[in-house]
N, C-alpha and C positions, 0 to 999 in steps of 0.2 A: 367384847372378846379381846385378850390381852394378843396383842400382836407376837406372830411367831421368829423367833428368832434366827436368823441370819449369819451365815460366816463367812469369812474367806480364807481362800486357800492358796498356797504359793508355792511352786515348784521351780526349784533352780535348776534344769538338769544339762548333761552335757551338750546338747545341739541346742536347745529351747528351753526358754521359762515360758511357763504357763501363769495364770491364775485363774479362780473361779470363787462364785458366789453361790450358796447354798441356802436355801430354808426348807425347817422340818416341815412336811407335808400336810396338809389340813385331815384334820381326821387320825393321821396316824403318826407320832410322835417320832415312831422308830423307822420312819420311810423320809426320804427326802425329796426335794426337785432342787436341779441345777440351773437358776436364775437367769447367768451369765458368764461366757469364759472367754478366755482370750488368750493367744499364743502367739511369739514372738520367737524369732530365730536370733540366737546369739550370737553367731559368728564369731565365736569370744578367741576360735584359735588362728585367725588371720594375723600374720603380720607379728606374730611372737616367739620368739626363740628360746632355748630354754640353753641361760648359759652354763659352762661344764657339763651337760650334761650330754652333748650333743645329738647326733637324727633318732637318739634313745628316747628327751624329754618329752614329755607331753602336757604344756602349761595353756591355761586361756587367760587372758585379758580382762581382770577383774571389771575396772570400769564398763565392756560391751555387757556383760552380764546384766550390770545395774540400768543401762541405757534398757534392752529388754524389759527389764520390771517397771521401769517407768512407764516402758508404752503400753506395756498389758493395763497395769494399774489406771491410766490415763484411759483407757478405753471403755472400763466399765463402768456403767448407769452411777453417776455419782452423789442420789436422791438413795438405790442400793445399800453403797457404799457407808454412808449417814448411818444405817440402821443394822452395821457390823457390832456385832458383840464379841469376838474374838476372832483372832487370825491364827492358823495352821501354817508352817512352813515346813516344808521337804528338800529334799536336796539330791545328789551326788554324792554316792558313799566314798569312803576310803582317802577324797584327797584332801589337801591342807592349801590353804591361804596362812599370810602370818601378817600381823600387820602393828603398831606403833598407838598402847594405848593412850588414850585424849586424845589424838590423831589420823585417828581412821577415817575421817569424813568431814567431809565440808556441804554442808547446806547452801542450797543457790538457785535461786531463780530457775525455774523449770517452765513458762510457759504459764500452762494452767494452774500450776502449783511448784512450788518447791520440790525439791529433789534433790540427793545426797549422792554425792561424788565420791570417789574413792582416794585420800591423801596418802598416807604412809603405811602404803600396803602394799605387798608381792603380787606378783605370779600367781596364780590355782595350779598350783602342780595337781594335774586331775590321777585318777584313775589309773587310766591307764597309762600313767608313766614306767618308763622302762629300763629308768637309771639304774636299779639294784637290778647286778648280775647276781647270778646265782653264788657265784665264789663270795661276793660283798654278805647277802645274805645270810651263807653260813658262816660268817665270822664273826654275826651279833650274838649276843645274850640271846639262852633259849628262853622264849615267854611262859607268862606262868598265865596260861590262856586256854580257851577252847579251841582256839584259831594260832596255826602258823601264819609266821609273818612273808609279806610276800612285797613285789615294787611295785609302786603305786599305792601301799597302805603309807597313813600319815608318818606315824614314825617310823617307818625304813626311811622317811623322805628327808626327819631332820635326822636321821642317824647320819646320812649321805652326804648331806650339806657341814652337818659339822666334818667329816673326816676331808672332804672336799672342797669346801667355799667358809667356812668357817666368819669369814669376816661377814659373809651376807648374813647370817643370823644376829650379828651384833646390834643392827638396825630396829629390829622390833622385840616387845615382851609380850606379845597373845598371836596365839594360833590357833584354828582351828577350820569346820569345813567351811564352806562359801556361804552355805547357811549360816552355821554358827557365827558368822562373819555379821553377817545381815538383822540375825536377829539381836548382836551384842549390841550395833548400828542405832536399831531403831528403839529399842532399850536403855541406850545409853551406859551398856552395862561394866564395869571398872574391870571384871575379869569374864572372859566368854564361859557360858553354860552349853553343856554337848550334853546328849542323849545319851541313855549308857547303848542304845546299837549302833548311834555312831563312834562311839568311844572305843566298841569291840572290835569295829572296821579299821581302828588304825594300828591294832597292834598291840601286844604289853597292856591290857586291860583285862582284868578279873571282873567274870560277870557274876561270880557266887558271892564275893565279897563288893562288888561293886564298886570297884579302887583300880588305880593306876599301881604298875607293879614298880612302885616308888625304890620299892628292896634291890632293885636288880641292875647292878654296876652297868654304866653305860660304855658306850662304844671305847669312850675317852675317858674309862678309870672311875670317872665321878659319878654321883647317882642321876638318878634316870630323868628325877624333874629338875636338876641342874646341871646339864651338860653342856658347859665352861659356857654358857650362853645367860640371857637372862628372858629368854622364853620360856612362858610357863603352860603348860597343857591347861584345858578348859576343864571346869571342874562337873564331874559328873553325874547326870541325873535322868530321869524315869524319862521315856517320851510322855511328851506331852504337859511334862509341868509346867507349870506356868512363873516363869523368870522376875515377872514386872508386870507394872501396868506400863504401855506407852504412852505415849513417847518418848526418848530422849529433851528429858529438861531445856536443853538448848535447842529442840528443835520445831522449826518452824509449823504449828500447830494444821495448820491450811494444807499439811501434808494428806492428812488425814484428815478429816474432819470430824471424824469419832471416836478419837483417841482418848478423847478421858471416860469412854465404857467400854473400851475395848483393852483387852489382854493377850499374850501374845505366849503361844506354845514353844515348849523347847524344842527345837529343831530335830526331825527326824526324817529316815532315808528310808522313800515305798516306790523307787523303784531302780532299774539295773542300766546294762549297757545297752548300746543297738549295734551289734554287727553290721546288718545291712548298712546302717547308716554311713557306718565308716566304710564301706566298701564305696556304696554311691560316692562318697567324698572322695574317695581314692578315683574314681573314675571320672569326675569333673577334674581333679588336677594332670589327669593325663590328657582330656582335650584341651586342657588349658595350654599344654607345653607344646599342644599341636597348631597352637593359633587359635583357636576355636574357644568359645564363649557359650555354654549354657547353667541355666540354672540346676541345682540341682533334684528340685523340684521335678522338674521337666526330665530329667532323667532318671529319677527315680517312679515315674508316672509310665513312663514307655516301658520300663524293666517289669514292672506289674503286670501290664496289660501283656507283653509277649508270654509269661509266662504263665496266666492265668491260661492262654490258649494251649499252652504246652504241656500237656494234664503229665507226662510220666518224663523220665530221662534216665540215661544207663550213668549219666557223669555222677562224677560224689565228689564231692568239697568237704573239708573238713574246713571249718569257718575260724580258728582259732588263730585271727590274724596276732593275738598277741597275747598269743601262750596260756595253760592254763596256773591259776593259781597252783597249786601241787607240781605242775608240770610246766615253767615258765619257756625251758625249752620247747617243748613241744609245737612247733609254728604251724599257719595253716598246710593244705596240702590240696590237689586236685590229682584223683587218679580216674583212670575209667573212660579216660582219654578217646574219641574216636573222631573223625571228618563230621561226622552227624550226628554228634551230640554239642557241637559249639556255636550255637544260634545263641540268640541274644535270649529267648525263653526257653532252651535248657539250661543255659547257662546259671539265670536266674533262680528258677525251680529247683535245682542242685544245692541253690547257695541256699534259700529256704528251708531246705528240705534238712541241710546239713544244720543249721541252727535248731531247728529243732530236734533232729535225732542227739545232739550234744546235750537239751534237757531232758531227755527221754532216759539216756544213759545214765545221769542221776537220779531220777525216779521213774526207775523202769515198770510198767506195766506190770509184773508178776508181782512187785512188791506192792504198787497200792492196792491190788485186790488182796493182798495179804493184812491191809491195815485198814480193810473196811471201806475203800475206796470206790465211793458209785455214780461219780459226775466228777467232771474237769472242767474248773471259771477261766476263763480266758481274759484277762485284760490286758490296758495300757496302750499306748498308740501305736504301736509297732502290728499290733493284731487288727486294731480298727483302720487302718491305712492299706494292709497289707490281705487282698484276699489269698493270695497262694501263702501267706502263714497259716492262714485260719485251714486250709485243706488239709497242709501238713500236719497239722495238729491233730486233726479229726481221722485222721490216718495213723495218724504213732501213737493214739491213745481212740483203741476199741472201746468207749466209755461213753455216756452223753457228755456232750463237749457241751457248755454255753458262753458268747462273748456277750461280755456285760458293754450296758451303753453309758458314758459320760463315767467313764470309771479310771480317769486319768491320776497320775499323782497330788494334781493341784485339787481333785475333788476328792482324792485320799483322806489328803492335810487337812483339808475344810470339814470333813466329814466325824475328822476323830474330835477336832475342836468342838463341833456339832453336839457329839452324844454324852463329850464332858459337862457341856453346860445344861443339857437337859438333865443330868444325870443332878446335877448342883444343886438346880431347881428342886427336884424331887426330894433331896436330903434336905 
């Protein structure tokens, strides 16, 4: 019986990379099981500042990112790992790294194996960067897009740098997300390849024609893929194509040790922000300032549990610490104010409560029963972590709710690699 094939999967996302190992299911081709996974905290935005930009930017630390993938990677079954047939990467939408090609990495001594360092490469201006004001915004070229452009999408970011820092662009010719970054890395690819949904996420990208809106004068007069710089946007393609076979030629084999059958996905983005997360993080740096030292683990552990006891609250939060795309102004808000509703589990329960009435507003109940809608999937860590999300949920959507298990981004990425190569097989 021909042994079943195996993937893995990798997710760079803003707090954490993940990865995971998948094989098709015995018996049933189209079902899977999750092997083996593993997660890592990045802590990528300690200790970085985002210069010009100031308490607006929001950059990580590319090299803690990579430390993270090493120790996931380093952690899983590596008999597993031997009998990878392809690799799945996901990422962090919307923001941009840029980095210096031939130069992006250095190979070196890892321990159990080799591992690739980060050389001539920036800053992850992530996401939720908040350099473009609204005035900056409207002074770009209207895109010729499905998508307005907003801060924190990639090119608002080098629109901003060239009007503002100009010289910092001088330094590198490839940009792209932290993935795209990663997978050019272990590719060894001469120009980065982007997904066209991460492509849409940055801005000035046509999804009918599948193009960068190359026609459409830049900030600085000149056209759009030469803006007085010599960074070139990543050239765009389907998720999930396949780039290359790995590894980068110069790179030290031992990385991988299945690299001459394994293939590597073009990098795609399966999942979003975490609110809470950033709130908990806001709330360790305030005991921070007070002397006080905990994890945020630990405090994100106690915020659940009060509030899992705290079944209702009158408080409402509007959770939009940092505006909505359409509405960049729009900041959070707390009303509903009273003496006994400010416990640490209504507190909480309001801030849940308000995240997800913020997706509910997008797809409000009246309309999915207008478009045939007769169940709601639940996933990603934020709901498997979180039991007062899952109430909330099952509350703003009268529908059977179900939370999927092992349904994280890194078993996304592995999973669509999965049903390509079964799919290859069959053709």
């Amino acid at each position: 019986m021909a042994a079943r094939p195996i993937t893995l999967g990798i997710d760079l996302g803003t707090t954490s990379v993940k990865a995971a190992l998948l094989r098709a299911a015995p018996n049933e081709p189209s079902e899977f099981v999750v092997l083996a996974s593993c997660t890592r905290a990045a802590r990528a935005e300690a200790a970085v500042e985002s210069a010009g930009a100031g308490p607006q930017g929001r950059e990580q630390d590319v090299s803690r990112i990579l430390q993270a993938l090493h120790q996931c990677l380093a952690a899983l079954p590596r008999q597993q790992l031997r009998s990878v047939v392809g690799i799945g990467v996901s990422g962090q939408m919307h923001g941009v790294v840029f980095w210096k090609t031939g130069q992006g990495c250095e190979w070196v001594e890892g321990g159990t194996a080799p591992v690739f360092e980060p050389r001539a490469v920036s800053h992850l201006v992530t996401w939720q960067d908040g350099r473009c004001s609204s005035e900056f915004l409207a002074s770009l070229p209207q895109p010729k897009s499905h998508l307005s452009v907003a801060t924190g999408f990639g090119c608002a970011t080098i629109f901003w740098l060239l009007k503002h820092c100009p010289e910092f662009l001088k330094s590198y010719d490839a940009a792209g997300t932290v993935h795209d970054y990663v997978v050019a890395m272990l590719c060894g690819l001469p120009r980065p390849l982007m997904s066209d949904q991460n492509a849409a996420s940055w801005g000035y990208f046509n999804t009918q024609s599948q193009s960068w809106n190359v026609e459409i004068p830049s900030y600085s007069g000149g056209r759009f893929l030469n803006i007085s710089t010599s960074v070139q946007l990543a050239a765009s393609m389907p998720s999930g194509f396949q780039p290359g076979q790995t590894p980068d030629p110069t790179a030290p084999v031992a990385y991988f040790p299945y690299f001459d059958r394994t293939y590597l996905g073009v990098a795609a983005s399966l999942n979003g922000g975490n609110v809470l997360a950033t709130f908990v993080h806001m709330l360790v740096q305030w005991m921070a300032d007070l002397g006080l030292e905990v994890e945020e683990s630990t405090v994100y552990s106690r915020m659940i549990q009060a509030a899992v006891q705290q079944r209702d609250t009158h408080l409402t939060i509007t959770p939009t610490v940092l505006g909505e795309r359409h509405l960049p102004d729009q900041l959070a808000s707390v009303t509903s104010i009273s003496s006994s509703d400010l416990s640490l589990g209504h507190v909480t329960r309001a801030l849940c409560r308000g995240i997800v009435q913020n997706l509910h507003s997008m797809l409000p109940i009246q309309q999915l029963r207008e478009w045939g809608v007769e169940r709601v999937m639940g996933s990603g860590s934020a709901l498997s972590r979180n039991e007062v999300l899952k109430q909330e949920v099952q509350r703003a959507f009268p529908l059977p709710v179900s939370f999927g298990q092992d349904v994280d981004a890194a078993v996304g990425a592995a999973l669509v690699v999965l049903r390509r190569h079964l799919n290859q097989k069959e053709s």
